[in-house]
C-alpha positions as CSV (number, residue, x, y, z in Angstrom):
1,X,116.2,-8.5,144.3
2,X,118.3,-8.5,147.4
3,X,122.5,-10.1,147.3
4,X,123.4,-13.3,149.4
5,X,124.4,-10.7,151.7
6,X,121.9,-8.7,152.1
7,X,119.2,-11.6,152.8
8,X,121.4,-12.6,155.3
9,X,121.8,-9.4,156.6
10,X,118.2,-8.8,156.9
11,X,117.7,-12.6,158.1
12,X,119.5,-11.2,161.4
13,X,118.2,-8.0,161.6
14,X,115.0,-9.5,161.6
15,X,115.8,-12.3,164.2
16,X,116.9,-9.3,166.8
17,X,113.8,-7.3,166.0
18,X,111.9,-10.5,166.9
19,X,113.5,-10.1,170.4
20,X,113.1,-6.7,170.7
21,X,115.8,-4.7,169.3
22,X,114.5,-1.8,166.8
23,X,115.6,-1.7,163.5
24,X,117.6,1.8,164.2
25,X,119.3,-0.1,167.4
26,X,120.0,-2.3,165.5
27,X,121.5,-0.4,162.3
28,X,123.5,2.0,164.9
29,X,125.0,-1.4,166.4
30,X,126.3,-2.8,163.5
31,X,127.8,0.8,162.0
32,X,130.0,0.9,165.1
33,X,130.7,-2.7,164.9
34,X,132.2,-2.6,161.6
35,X,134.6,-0.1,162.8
36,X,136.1,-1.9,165.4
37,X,137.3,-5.0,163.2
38,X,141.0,-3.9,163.7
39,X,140.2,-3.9,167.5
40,X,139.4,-7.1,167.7
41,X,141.7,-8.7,165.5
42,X,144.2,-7.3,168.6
43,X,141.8,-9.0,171.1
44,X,141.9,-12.6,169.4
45,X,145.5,-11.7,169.4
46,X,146.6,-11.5,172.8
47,X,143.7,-14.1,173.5
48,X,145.7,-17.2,171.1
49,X,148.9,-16.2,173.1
50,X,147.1,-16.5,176.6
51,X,145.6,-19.7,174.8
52,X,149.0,-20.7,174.1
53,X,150.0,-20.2,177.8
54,X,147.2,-21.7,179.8
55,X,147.4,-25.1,177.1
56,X,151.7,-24.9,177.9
57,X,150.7,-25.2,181.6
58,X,148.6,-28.1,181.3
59,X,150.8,-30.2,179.2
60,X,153.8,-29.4,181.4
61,X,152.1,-30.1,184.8
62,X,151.0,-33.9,183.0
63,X,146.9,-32.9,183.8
64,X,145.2,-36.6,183.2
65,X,142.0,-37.6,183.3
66,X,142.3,-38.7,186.9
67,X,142.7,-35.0,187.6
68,X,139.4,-34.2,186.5
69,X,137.9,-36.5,189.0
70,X,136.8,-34.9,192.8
71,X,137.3,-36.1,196.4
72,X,135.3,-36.1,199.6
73,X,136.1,-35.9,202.9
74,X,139.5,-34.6,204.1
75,X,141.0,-34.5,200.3
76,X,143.8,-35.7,201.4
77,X,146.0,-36.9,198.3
78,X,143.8,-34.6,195.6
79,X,145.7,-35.4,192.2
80,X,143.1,-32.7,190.6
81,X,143.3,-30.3,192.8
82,X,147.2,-30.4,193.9
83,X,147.8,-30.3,190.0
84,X,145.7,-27.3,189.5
85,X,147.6,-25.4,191.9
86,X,150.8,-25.7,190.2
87,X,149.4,-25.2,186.5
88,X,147.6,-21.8,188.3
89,X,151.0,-21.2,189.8
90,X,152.7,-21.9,186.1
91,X,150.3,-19.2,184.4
92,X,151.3,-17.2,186.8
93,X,154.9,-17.5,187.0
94,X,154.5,-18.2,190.7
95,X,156.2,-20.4,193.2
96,X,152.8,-21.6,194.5
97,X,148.9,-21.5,194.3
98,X,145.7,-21.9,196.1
99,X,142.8,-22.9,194.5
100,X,139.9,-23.8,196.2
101,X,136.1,-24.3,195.8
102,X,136.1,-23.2,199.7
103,X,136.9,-20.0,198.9
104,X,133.6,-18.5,198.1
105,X,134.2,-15.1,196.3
106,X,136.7,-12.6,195.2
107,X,136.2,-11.0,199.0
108,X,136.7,-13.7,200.6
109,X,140.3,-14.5,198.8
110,X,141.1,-10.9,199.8
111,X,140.4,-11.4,202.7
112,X,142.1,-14.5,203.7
113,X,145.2,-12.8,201.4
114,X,145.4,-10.1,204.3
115,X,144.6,-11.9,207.1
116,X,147.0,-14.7,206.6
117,X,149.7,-12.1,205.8
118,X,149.1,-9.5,208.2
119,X,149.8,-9.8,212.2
120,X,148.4,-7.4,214.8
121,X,150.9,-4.2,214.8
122,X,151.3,-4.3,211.2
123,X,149.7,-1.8,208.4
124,X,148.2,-1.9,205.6
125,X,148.7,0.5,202.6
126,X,146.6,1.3,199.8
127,X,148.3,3.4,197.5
128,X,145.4,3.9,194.4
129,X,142.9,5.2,196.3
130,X,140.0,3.6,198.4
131,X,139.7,0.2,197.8
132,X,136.4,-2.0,196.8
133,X,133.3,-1.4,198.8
134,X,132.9,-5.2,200.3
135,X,136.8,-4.6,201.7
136,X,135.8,-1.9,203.7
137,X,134.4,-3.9,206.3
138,X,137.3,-6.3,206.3
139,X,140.1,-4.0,206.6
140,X,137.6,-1.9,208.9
141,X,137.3,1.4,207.2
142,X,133.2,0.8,208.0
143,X,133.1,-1.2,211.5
144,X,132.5,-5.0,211.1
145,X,133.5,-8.1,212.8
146,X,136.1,-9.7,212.5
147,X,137.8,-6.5,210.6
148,X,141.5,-6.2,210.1
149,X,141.5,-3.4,212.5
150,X,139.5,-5.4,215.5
151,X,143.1,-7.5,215.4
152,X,145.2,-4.6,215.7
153,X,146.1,-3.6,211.7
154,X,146.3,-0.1,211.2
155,X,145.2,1.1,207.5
156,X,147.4,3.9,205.8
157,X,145.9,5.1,201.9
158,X,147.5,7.4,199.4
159,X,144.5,8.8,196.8
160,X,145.0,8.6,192.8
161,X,146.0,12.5,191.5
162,X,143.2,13.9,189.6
163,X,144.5,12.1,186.1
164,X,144.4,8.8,187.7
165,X,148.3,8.5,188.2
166,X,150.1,7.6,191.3
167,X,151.0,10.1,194.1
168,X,154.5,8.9,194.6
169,X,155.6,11.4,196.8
170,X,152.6,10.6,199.2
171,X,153.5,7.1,199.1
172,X,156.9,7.2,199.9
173,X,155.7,9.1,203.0
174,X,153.1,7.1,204.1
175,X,155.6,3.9,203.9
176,X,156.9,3.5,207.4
177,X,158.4,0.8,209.6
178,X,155.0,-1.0,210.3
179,X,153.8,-0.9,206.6
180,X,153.8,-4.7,206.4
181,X,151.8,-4.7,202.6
182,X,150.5,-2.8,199.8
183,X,147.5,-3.8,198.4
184,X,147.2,-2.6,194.8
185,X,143.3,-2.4,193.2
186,X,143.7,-3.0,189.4
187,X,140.4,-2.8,188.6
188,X,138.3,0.1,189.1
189,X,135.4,-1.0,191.4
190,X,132.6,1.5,191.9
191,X,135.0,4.3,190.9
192,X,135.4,6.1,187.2
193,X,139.1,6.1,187.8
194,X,141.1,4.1,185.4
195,X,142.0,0.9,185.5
196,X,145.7,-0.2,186.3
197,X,147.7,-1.5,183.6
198,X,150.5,-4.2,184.2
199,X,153.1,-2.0,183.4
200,X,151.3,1.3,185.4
201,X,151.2,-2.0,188.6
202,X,154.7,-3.1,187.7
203,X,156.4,1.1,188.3
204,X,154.1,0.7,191.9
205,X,155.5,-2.1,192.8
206,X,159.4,-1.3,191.7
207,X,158.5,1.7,193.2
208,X,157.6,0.4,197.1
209,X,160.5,-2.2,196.5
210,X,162.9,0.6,196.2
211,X,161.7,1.7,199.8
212,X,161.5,-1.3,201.5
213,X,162.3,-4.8,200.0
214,X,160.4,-7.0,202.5
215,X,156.8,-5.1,201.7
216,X,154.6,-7.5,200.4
217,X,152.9,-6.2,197.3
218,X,149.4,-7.6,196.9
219,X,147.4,-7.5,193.6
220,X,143.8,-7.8,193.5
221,X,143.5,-9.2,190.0
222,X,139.6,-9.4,189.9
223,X,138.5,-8.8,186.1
224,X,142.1,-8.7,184.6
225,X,142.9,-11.9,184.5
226,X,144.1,-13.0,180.6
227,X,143.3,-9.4,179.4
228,X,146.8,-8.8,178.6
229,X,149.5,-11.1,177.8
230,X,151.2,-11.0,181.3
231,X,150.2,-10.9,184.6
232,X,150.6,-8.6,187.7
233,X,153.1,-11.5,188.8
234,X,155.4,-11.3,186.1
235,X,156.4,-7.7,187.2
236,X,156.7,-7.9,190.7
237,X,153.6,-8.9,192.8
238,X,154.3,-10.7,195.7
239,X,150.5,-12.1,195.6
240,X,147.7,-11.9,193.1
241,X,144.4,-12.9,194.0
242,X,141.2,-13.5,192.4
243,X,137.8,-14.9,191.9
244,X,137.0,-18.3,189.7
245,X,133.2,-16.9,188.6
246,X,135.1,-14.1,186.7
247,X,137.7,-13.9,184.0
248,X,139.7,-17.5,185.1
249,X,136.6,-19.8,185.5
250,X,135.7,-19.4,181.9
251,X,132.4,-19.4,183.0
252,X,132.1,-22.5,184.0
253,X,133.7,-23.0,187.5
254,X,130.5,-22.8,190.1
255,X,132.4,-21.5,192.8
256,X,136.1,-20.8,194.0
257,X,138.7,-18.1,194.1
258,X,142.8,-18.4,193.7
259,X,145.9,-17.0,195.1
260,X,149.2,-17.3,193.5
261,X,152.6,-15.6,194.4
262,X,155.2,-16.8,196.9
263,X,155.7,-19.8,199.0
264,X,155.3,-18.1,201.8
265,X,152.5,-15.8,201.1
266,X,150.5,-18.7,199.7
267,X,151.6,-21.0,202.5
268,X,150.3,-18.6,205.1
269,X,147.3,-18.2,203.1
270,X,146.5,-21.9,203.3
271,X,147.3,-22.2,206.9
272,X,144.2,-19.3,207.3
273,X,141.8,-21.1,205.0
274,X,142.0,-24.4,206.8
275,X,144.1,-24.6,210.0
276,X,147.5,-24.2,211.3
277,X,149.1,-27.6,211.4
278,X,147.0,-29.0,207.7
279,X,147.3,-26.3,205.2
280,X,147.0,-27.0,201.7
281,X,147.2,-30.5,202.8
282,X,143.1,-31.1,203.1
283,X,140.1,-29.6,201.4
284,X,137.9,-32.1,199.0
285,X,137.7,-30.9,195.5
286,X,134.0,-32.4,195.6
287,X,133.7,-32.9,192.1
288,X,133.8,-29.8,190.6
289,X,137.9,-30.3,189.3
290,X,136.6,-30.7,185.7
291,X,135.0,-27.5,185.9
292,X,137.8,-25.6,187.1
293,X,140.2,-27.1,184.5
294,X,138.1,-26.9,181.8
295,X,136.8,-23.1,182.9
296,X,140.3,-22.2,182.6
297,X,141.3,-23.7,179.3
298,X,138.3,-21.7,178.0
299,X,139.2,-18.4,180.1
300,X,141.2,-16.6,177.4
301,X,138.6,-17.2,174.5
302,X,135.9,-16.4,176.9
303,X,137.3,-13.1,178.3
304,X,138.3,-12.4,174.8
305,X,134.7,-12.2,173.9
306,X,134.2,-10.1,177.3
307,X,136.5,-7.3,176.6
308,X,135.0,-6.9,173.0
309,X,131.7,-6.2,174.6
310,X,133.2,-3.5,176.7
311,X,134.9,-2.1,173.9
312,X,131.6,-2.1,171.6
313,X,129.7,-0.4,174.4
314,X,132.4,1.9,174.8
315,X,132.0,3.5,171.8
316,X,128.6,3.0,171.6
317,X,127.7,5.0,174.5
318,X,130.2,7.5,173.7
319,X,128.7,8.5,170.7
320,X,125.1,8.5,172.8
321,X,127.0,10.9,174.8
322,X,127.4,9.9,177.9
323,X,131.0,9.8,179.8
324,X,132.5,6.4,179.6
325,X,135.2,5.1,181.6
326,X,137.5,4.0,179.7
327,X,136.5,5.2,176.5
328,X,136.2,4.5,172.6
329,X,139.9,4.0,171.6
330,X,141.5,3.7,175.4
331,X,143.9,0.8,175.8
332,X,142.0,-2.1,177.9
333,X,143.2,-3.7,181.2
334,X,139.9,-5.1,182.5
335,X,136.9,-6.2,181.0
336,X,134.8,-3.7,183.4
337,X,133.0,-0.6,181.0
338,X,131.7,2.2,183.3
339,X,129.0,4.5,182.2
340,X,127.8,7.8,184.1
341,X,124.0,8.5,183.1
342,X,123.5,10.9,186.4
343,X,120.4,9.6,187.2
344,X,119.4,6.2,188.8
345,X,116.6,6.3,186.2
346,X,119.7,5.5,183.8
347,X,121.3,2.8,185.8
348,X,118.4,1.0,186.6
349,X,117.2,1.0,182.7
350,X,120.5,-0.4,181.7
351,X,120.1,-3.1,184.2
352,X,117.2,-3.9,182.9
353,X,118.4,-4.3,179.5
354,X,120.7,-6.6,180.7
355,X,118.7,-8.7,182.5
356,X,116.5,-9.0,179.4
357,X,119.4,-10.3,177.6
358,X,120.4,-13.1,180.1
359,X,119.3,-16.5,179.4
360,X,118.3,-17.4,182.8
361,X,115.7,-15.1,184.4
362,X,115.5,-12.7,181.5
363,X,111.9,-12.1,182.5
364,X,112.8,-10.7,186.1
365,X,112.9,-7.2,186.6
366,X,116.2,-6.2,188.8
367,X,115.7,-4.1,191.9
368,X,118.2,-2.2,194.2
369,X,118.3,-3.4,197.6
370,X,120.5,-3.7,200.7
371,X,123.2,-6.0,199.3
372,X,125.6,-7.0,202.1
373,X,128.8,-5.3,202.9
374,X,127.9,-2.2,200.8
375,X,127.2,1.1,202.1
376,X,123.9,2.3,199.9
377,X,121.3,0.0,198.0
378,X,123.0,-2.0,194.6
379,X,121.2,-3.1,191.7
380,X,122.7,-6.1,190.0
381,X,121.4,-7.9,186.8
382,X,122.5,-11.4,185.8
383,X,120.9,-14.2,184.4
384,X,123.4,-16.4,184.9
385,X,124.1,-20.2,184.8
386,X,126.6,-19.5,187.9
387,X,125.1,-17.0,190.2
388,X,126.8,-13.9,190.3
389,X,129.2,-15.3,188.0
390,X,130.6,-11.6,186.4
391,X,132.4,-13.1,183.2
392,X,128.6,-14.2,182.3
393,X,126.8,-10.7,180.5
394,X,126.2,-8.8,184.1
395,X,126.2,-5.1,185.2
396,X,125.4,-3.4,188.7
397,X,126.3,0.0,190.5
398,X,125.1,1.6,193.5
399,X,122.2,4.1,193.6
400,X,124.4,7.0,194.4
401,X,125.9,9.8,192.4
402,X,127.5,10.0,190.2
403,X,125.0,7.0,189.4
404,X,127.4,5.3,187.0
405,X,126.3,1.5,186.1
406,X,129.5,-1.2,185.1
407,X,129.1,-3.7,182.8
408,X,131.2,-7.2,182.3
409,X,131.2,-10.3,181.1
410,X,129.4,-12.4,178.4
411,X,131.0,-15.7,177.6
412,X,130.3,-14.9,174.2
413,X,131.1,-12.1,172.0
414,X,127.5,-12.4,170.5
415,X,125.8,-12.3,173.3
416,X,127.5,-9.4,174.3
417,X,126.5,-7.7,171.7
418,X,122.6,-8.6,172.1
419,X,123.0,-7.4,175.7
420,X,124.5,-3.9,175.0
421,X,122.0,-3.1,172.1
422,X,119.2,-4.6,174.5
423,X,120.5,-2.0,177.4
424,X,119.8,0.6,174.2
425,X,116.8,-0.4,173.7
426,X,115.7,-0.1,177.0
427,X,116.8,3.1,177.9
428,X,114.8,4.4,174.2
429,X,111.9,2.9,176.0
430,X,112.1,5.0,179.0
431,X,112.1,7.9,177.0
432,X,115.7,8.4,177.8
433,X,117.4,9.1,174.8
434,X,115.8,11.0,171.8
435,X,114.6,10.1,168.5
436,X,118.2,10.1,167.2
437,X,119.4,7.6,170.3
438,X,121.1,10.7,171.9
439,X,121.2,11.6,175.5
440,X,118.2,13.4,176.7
């Protein structure tokens, strides 16, 4: 006669094999599982601190119910979203914020971080390597309109060393009088380099300070956001910049992206988004405030639950044996896993896994195609409740050696889970990994 336990252990192995997940997925899962307990007892850790820090700003910037409610029109006199801004800008241990719905995507706040801050004559310098495919075309590495370089901005970019550190004698020679900012990638985008930690981004930026005060050191915070306990900003950054439908939305914001640094960098940065003369002045929060608010208060808990998916594929697909980026027991930074399979046969059976976890359009089958400001076709799966949204269970990578796929998200760490074993399962299917669930 089965234990209390057991039932109830067979109750949910049963309840996964209903939605597809084999017994031996299944069993593999929850061996690795169980080992990471200590793991992410540090997770809910640093995540009750964050809670901690994100509930201080609230309480100290007086949010009320009136700031949940939206505006129309020119937004002038926005309780919500004027409120926001400074509780963003109090996370942050900024001087300012911009937080807008009309900023559409992580891109886009990039973008309008650069152009707002940069004037023709000026140079930009990326000192980790080539940055994120979509800002290729803005800064003009790939010809596009409107690019950085169509105004006059020169581009200057020091490569990682082989282990992933900085280059600091490079940098220091390719810092000159026209280097006007340094924009500093933490995460790793479509590369299997490392991602930054706060402290590797804080030695960077001391580092180009020590050169020349006055260069503006830009973060692009996409995907670290409440990972750690403190922020780019706390150890140096001029500007951090980000997108709402990953880590800081919770989930829940539909749409939006954030800045927060310095008066003046934020300042310029609203003058761009809107118009010289208004600023942060107008821009209707057209009733999505309660979403943003509420997104964030969630955002620790919810990238909490993100990170320990990363972490359980990690060391899941480690002991598959493939190369994973970071690994099994590295420290975390972002809540991006990379995994090289070498084939697109691999990346696209992952993707499917993950789209057959999603709750929204698990019945679609994802396809590479054409995606916009990319230079070779992308697959992306996400059944999402916000589209695109990348703290929601998600994964994409371009069809291109080394034909590595990333995974994110998943607001919970459950459904996380599902997702990973459900990418397992898929790539069993395919006849991709043997009867043991090891690399073919």
């Amino acid at each position: 006669m089965l234990s209390g336990t057991q039932n109830k252990w067979e109750e949910l192995c049963g309840m996964y094999q209903s939605m597809g997940i084999s017994r031996q997925v299944y069993e593999f899962g929850e061996s690795v599982a169980e080992e990471l307990k200590e793991r992410f007892q540090e997770i809910d850790r640093v995540a009750e601190y964050n809670q901690c820090k994100v509930l201080k700003a609230m309480q100290e910037e007086k949010v009320s119910e009136a700031c949940l409610l939206g505006t129309t029109g020119y937004g002038y006199n926005d309780l919500g979203r004027d409120t926001l801004e400074k509780v963003y800008a109090s996370v942050f241990h900024t001087q300012d914020a911009l937080v807008r719905p009309q900023i559409t995507c992580g891109t886009h706040a990039l973008a309008l971080a650069l152009m707002s801050n940069l004037r023709p004559g000026d140079e930009l310098l990326s000192p980790v390597g080539k940055p994120y495919d979509t800002l290729e075309e803005v800064i003009g590495i790939r010809e596009s309109k409107g690019s950085l370089k169509e105004y006059g901005i020169t581009y200057g970019q020091v490569d990682l060393l082989a282990d992933g550190s900085f280059d600091f004698p490079a940098i220091r020679r390719a810092v000159h009088d026209k280097t006007k900012l340094v924009t500093i990638q933490r995460s790793k985008g479509y590369q299997t380099r490392p991602t930054l930690s706060v402290q590797k981004i804080g030695e960077l930026i001391r580092f180009v300070k020590q050169i020349r005060p006055d260069i503006i050191c830009m973060v692009d915070n996409c995907y670290g956001e409440f990972v750690e306990t403190i922020e780019p900003s706390d150890v140096g950054a001029d500007l951090v910049v980000g997108s709402l439908i990953k880590n800081p939305g919770g989930g829940l914001a539909p749409i939006g992206g954030y800045l927060a640094g310095t008066k003046a960098c934020v300042e310029n940065a609203a003058y761009r988004l809107t118009s010289p003369g208004l600023g942060k002045e107008v821009g209707a929060s057209l009733g999505v405030s309660a979403s943003f608010y509420q997104g964030l208060f969630l955002a620790p808990t919810v990238t909490a639950a993100a990170l320990k998916g990363a972490v359980f594929a990690a060391n899941l697909y480690e002991r598959l044996g493939f190369a994973v980026v970071p690994d099994g027991k590295e420290s975390r930074h972002d809540i991006i896993q990379a995994v090289t399979f070498g084939t697109p046969e691999g990346v696209t059976a992952f993707c499917e896994g993950v789209q057959a976890a999603a709750p929204v359009d698990s019945f679609v089958t994802p396809q590479p195609w054409d995606m916009p400001g990319y230079d070779a076709k992308v697959i992306m799966a996400a059944g999402a409740f916000v589209s695109g949204s990348s703290i929601e269970l998600s994964a994409d990578g371009p069809i291109k050696p080394p034909y590595a796929v990333y995974f994110q998200g998943g607001l919970t760490w459950q459904h996380a889970k599902f997702g990973i074993l459900k990418t397992i399962q898929s790539l069993a299917d395919h006849g991709l990994l043997d009867s043991d669930l090891r690399k073919k």
